[in-house]
C-alpha positions as CSV (number, residue, x, y, z in Angstrom):
1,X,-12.8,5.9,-7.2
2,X,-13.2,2.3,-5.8
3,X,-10.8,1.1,-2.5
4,X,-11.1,-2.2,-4.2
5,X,-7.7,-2.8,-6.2
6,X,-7.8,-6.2,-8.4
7,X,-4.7,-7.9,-8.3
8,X,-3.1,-9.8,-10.8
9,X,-3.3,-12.8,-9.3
10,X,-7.0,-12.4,-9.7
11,X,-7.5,-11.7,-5.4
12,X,-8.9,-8.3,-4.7
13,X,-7.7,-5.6,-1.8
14,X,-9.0,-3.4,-0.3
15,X,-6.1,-0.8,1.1
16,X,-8.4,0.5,4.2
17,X,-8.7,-2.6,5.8
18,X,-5.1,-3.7,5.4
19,X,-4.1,-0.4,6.6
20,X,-6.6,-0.8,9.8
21,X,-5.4,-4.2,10.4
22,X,-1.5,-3.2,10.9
23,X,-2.3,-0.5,13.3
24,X,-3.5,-1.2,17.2
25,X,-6.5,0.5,19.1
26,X,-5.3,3.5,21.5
27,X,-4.4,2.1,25.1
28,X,-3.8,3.8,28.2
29,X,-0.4,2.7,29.7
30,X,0.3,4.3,32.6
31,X,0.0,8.1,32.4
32,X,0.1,7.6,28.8
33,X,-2.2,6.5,25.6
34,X,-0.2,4.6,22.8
35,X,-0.7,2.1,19.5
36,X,1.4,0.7,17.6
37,X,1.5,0.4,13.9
38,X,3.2,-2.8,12.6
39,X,4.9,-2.1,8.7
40,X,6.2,-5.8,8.0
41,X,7.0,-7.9,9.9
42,X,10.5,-6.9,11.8
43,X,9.3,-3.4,11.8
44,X,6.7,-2.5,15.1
45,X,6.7,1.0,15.8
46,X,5.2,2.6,19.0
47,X,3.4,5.8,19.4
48,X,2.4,7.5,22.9
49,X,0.5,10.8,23.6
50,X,-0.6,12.2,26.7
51,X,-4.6,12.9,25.7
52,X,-6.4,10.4,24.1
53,X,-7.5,12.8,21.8
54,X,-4.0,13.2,20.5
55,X,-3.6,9.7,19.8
56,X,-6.8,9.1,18.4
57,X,-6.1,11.6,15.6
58,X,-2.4,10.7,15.2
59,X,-3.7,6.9,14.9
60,X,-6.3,8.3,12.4
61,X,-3.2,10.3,10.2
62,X,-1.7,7.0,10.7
63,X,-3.8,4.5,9.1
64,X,-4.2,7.5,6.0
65,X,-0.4,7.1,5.1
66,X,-0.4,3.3,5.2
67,X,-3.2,2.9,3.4
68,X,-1.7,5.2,0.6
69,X,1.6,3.1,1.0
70,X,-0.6,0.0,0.5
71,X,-2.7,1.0,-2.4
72,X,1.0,1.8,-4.2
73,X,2.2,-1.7,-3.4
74,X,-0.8,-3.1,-4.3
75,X,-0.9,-1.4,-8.0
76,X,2.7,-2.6,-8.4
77,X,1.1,-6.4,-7.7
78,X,-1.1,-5.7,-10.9
């Protein structure tokens, strides 16, 4: 199965990139390491862990479920 979703306004999208594009690298802010994951555009949310390995693979979980909420809003646009 392709990532690519043709739209019906002729533009194609791909789901993974969107997805990776809404969601920030991992930071470390004081004692701990957060991103952020942006759903539209009045809705920022904020994650923090304290190991970088725990938000590396939350961040990666993360960009899974929006790109599966993106692929369904995409098909709808069809």
């Amino acid at each position: 199965m392709t990532n690519i979703i043709k739209m019906k306004t002729g533009a194609w999208a791909n789901p993974k990139i969107i997805a990776k594009g809404n969601v920030s690298s991992v930071k470390k802010m004081g004692a701990f390491y957060v991103f952020t994951i942006k759903l539209d555009s009045n809705d920022i949310r904020e994650y923090s862990f304290t190991s970088s390995n725990k938000a590396e693979h939350m961040r990666k979980i993360m960009i899974g479920h929006l790109e599966e909420k993106f692929r369904k809003e995409l098909k709808s646009y069809k």
